[in-house]
PAFI-336838 format. One record per residue (C-alpha): residue in one letter; residue number from 1; x, y, z; chain. Coordinates in nm, 4 decimals, padded with zeros to 6 digits. Example, Ala and Ser with C-alpha at 12.3 -4.5 7.8 and 13.67 -1.06 7.14 Angstrom:
2
   rest    nr         c1         c2         c3   kette
      a     1    01.2300   -00.4500    00.7800       A
      s     2    01.3670   -00.1060    00.7140       A
This chain:
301
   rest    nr         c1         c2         c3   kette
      x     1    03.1556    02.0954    01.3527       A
      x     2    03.1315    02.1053    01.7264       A
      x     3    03.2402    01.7849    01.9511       A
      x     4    02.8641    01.7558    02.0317       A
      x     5    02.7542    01.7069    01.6797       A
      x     6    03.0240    01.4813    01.6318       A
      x     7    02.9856    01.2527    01.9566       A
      x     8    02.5752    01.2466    01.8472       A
      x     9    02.6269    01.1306    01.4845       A
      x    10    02.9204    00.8550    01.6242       A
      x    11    02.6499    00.7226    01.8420       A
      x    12    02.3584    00.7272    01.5722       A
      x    13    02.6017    00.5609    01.3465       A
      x    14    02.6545    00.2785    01.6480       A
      x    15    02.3043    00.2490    01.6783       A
      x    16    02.2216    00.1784    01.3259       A
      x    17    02.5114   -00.0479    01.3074       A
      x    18    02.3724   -00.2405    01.5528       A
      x    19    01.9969   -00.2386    01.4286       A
      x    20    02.1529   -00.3583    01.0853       A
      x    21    02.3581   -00.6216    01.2621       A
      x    22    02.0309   -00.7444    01.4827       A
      x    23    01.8738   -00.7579    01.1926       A
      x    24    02.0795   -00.9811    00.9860       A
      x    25    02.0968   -01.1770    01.2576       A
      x    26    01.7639   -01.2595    01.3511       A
      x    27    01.6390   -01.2478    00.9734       A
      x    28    01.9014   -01.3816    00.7546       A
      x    29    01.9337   -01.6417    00.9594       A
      x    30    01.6157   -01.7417    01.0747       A
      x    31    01.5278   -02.1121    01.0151       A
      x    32    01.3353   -02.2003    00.7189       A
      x    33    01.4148   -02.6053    00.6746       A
      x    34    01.4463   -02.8349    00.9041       A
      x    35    01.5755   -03.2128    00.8214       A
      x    36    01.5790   -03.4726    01.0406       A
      x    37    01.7500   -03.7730    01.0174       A
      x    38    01.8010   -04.0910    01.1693       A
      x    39    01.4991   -04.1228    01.3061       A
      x    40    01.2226   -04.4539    01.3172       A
      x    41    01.0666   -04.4768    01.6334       A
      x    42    00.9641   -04.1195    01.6517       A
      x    43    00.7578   -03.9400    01.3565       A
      x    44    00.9904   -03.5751    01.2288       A
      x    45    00.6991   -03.3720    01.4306       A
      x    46    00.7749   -03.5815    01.7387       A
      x    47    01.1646   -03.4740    01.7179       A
      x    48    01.0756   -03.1315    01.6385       A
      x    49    00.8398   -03.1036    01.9437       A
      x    50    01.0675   -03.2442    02.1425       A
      x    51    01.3730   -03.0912    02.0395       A
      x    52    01.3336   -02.7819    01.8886       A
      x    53    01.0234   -02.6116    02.1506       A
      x    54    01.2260   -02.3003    02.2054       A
      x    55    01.2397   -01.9235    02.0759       A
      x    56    01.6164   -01.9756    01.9998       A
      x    57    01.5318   -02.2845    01.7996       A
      x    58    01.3673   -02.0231    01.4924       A
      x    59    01.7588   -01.8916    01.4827       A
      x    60    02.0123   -02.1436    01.2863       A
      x    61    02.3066   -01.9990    01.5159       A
      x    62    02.0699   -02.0114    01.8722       A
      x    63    01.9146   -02.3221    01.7963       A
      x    64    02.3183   -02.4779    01.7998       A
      x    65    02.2938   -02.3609    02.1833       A
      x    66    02.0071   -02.6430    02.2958       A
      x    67    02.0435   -02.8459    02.5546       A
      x    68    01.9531   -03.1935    02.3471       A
      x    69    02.0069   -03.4605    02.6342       A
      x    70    01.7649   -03.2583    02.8392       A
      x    71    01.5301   -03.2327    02.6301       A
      x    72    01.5108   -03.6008    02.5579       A
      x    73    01.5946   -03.7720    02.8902       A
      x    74    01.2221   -03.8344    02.8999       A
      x    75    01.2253   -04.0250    02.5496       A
      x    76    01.2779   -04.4125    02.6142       A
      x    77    01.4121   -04.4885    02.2514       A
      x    78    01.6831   -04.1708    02.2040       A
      x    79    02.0512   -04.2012    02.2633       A
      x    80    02.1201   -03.9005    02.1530       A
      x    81    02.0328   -03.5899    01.9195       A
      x    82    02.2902   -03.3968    01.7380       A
      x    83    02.1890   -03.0413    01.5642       A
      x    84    02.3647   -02.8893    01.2784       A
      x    85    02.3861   -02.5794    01.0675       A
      x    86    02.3695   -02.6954    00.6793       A
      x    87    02.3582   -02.3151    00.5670       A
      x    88    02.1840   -01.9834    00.7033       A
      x    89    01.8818   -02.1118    00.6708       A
      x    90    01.8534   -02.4861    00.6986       A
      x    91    01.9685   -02.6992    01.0712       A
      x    92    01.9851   -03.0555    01.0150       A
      x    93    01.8707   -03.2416    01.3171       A
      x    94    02.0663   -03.5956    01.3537       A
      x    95    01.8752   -03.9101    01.5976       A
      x    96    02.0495   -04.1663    01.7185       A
      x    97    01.7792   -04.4048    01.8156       A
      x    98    01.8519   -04.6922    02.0559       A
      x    99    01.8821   -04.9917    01.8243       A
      x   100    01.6462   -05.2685    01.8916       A
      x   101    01.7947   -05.6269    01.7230       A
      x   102    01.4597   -05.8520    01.9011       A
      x   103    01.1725   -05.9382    02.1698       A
      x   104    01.0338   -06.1536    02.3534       A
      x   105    00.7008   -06.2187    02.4383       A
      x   106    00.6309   -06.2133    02.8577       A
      x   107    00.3190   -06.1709    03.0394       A
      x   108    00.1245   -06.0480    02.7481       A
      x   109    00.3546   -05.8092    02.6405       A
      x   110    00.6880   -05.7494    02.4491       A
      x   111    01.0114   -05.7162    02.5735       A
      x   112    01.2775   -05.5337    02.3518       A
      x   113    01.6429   -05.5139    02.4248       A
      x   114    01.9312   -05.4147    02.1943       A
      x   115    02.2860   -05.5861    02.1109       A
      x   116    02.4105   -05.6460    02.4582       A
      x   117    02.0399   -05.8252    02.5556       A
      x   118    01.9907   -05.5364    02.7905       A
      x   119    01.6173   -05.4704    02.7548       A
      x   120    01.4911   -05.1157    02.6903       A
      x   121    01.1636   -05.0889    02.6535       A
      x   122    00.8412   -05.2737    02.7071       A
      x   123    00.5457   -05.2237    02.4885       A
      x   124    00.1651   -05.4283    02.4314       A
      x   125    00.2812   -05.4935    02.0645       A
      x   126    00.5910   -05.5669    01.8936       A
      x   127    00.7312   -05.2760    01.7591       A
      x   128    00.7712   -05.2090    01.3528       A
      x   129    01.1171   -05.3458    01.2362       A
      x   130    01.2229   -05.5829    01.5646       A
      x   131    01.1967   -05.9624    01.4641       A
      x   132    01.0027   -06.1386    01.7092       A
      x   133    01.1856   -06.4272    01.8754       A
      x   134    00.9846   -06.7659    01.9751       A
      x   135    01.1398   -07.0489    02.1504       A
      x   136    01.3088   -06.8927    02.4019       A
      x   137    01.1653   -06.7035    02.7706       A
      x   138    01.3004   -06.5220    03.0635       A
      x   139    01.2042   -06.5598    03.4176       A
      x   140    01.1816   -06.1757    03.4616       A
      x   141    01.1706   -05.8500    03.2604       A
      x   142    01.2982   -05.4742    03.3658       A
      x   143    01.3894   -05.2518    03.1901       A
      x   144    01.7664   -05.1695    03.2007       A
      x   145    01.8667   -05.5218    03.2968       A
      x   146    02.0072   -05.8017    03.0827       A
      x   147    01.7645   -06.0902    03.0009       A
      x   148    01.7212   -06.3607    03.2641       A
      x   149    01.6928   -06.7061    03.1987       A
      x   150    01.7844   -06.7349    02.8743       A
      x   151    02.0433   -07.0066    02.8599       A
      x   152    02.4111   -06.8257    02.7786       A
      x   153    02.3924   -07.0308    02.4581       A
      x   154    02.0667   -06.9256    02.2655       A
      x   155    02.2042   -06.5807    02.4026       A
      x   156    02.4777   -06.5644    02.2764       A
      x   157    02.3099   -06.6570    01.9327       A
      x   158    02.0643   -06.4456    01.9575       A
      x   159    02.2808   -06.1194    02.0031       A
      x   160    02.5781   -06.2324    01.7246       A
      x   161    02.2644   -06.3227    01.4779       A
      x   162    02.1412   -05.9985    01.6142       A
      x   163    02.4004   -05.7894    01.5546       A
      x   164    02.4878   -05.8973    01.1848       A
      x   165    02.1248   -05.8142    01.0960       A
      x   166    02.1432   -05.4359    01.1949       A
      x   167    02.3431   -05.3824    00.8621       A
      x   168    02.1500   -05.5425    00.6633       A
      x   169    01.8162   -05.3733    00.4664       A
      x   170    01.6120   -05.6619    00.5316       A
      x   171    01.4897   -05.7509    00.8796       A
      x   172    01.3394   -06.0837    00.9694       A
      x   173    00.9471   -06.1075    01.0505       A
      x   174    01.0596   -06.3637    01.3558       A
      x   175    01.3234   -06.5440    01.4664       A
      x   176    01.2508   -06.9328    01.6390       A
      x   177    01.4591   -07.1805    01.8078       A
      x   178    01.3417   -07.5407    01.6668       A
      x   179    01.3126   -07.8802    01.8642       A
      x   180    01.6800   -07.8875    01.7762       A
      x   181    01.7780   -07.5280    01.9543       A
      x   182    01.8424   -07.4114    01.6275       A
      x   183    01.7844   -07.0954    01.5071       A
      x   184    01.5331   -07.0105    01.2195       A
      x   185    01.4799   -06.7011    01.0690       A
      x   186    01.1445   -06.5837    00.8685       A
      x   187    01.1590   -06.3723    00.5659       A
      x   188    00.7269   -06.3660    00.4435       A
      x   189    00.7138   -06.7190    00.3373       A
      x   190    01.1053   -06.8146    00.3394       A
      x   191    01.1941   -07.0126    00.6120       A
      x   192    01.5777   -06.9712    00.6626       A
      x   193    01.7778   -07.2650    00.8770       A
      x   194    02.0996   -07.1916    00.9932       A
      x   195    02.1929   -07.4477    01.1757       A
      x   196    02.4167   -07.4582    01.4370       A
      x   197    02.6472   -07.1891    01.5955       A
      x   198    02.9361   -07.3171    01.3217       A
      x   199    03.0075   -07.0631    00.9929       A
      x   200    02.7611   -06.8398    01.1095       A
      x   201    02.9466   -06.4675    00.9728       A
      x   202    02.9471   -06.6850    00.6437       A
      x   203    02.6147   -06.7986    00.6555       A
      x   204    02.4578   -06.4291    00.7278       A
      x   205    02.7022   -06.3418    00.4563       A
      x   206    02.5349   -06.5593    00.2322       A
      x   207    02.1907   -06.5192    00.3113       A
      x   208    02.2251   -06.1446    00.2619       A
      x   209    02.3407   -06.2085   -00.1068       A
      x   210    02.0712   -06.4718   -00.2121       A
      x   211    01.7241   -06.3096    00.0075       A
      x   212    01.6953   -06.0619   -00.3164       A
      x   213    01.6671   -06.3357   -00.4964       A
      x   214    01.3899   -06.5321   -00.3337       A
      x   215    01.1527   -06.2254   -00.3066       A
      x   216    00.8083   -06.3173   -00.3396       A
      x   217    00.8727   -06.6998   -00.3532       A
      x   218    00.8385   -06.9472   -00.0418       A
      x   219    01.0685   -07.2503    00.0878       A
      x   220    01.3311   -07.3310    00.2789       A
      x   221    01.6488   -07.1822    00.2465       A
      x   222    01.9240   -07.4408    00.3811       A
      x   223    02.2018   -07.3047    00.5457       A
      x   224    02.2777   -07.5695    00.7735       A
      x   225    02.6347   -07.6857    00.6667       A
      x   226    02.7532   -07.3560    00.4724       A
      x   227    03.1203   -07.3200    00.5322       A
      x   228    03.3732   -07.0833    00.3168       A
      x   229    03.4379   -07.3908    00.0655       A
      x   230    03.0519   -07.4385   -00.0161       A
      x   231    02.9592   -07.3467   -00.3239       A
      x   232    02.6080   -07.4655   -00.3611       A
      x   233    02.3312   -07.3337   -00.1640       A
      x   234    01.9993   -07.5158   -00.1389       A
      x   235    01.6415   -07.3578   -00.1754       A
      x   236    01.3142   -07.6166   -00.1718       A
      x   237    01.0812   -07.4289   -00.3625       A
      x   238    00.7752   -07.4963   -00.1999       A
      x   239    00.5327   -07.3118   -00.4962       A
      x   240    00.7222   -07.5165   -00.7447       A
      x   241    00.4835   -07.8322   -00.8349       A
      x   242    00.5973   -08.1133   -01.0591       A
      x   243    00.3183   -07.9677   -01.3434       A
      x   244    00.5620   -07.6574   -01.3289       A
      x   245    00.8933   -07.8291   -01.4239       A
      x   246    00.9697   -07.7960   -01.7594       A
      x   247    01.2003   -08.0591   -01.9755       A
      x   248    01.5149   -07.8397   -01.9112       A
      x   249    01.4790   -07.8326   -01.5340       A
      x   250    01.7504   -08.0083   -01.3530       A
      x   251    01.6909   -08.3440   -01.1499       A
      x   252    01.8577   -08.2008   -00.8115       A
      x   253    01.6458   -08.5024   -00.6276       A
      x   254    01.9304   -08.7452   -00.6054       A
      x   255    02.1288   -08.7225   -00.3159       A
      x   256    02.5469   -08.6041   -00.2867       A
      x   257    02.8550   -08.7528   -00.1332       A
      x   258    02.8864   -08.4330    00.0594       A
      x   259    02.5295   -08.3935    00.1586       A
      x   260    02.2879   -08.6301    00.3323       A
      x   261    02.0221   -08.4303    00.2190       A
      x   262    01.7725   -08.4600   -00.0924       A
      x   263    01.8488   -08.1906   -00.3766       A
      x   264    02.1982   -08.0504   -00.2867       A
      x   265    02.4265   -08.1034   -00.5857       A
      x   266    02.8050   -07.8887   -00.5770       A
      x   267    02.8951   -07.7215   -00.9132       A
      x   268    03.0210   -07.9646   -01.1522       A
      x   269    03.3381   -07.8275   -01.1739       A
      x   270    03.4198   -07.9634   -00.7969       A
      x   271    03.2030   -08.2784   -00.8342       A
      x   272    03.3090   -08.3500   -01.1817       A
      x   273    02.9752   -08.3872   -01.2943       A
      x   274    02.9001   -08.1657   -01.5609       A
      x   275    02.9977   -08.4584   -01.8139       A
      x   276    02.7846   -08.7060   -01.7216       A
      x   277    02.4359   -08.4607   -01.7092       A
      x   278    02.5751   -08.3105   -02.1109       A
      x   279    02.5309   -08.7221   -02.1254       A
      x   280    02.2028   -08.7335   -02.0499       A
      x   281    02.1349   -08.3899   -02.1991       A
      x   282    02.0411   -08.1574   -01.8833       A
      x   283    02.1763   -07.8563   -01.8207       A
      x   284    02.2328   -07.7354   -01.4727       A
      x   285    02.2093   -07.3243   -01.4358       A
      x   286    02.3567   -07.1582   -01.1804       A
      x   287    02.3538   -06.7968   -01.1331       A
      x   288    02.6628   -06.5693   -00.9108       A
      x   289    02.5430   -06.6777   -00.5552       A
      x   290    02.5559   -07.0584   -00.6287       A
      x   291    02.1869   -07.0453   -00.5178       A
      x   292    02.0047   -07.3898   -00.6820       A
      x   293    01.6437   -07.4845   -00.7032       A
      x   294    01.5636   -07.8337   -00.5484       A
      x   295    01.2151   -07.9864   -00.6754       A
      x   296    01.0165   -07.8622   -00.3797       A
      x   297    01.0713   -08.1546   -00.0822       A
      x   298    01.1980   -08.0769    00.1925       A
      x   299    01.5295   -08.1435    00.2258       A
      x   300    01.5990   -08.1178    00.6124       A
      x   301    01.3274   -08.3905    00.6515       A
């Protein structure tokens, strides 16, 4: 065999090597799946528009070369997008969204800023998952600036109340500062008083374990004077009437040495009262959160 025929087939042999190899590459792993994650302010077509508007984006080993941050500089609520290969054929597409923990209403319009009160977006109606907060206003609103005229105080509330809420599943409807400048939260038709500044880890603590609880019922959730020794946690039932009560109900209308307040009774076993109600033949029920029922009054009034 001459050198000629040799040199020809070694270069046909290159060639098809290559073919094969362009092949696989642009074929066996051409995206098929995409998942994105993370995601709440912007619908999974809006990411994919934004992100993934390129030819390389239809390759899962291409697509890893995009220029993210570019792409959304122009998107107010991104921080950032990561892109990942899951296999050959699927990229994963991770949004970090800037989080949003309240806003205020000025001029007709709503002013959103995350944990360190620096606002970061402005829109005509509240957005979907960021409590509304009443009570309070600022002088002036721009975007990338911290809130003005908000005194350091309700502030400073307002972001550590703020920030304990972004773990948990269930988001306020609004938040309100009351004659007292104490903060309220509203969960539907539970009204949730926390008091003052005091306790507050343990009172979000607490409130995350009991809201299950109170879904679909309405009252006022006392929180007030929780501290870590507090066993007993008030709720006046407001759609509990006196008709409803039946004879094994407890009488939680008497007032405690610890508590100013009508219906808050401790367990018995720090009171010492579980002999006297066997006495009189009640039974008092308490279930894991030391959540109790009062007999619908209001007890902060």
């Amino acid at each position: 065999m001459s050198r000629k025929k040799i040199y020809r087939i070694f270069i046909e042999t290159v060639v098809l090597a290559v073919f094969v190899a362009a092949l696989v590459f642009f074929v066996g792993f051409r995206v098929t799946k995409i998942q994105i994650e993370g995601n709440r302010y912007y619908s999974d077509e809006e990411i994919k528009n934004m992100v993934l508007d390129a030819p390389n984006a239809k390759n899962s080993i291409l697509v890893m070369l995009t220029k993210t941050d570019e792409k959304t500089k122009d998107a107010k609520m991104i921080d950032g997008v990561t892109i990942k290969r899951k296999n050959r054929n699927t990229i994963v597409v991770q949004v970090k969204e800037k989080q949003m923990i309240g806003c205020l209403e000025f001029e007709g319009q709503y002013v959103n800023f995350d944990r360190q009160g620096i606002i970061q977006i402005i829109t005509d109606e509240p957005m979907e998952g960021v409590p509304v907060i009443n009570g309070i206003s600022v002088r002036q609103a721009k975007i990338g600036e911290k809130l003005k005229g908000i005194s350091t105080k309700k502030l400073n509330t307002i972001l550590s109340v703020g920030k304990m809420l972004e773990k948990s599943e269930q988001k306020p409807d609004r938040l309100v500062f009351n004659d007292m400048n104490q903060l309220v939260l509203y969960y539907d038709d539970v009204e949730v008083r926390l008091g003052d500044d005091e306790n507050m880890d343990e009172k979000m603590n607490r409130l995350s374990g009991i809201l299950p609880q109170l879904e679909g019922m309405e009252g006022i959730l006392h929180l007030e004077n929780i501290t870590e020794d507090t066993a007993g946690v008030v709720f006046d039932n407001a759609g509990e009437s006196e008709e409803d009560t039946s004879d094994e109900d407890v009488d939680v209308s008497g007032e405690s040495e610890n508590d100013n307040r009508t219906g808050y009774i401790l367990p018995s076993e720090e009171t010492g009262q579980e002999e006297s109600q066997e006495e009189d033949g009640q039974e008092e029920e308490w279930d894991d959160s030391g959540l109790e029922y009062s007999d619908g009054t209001d007890a902060a009034e």
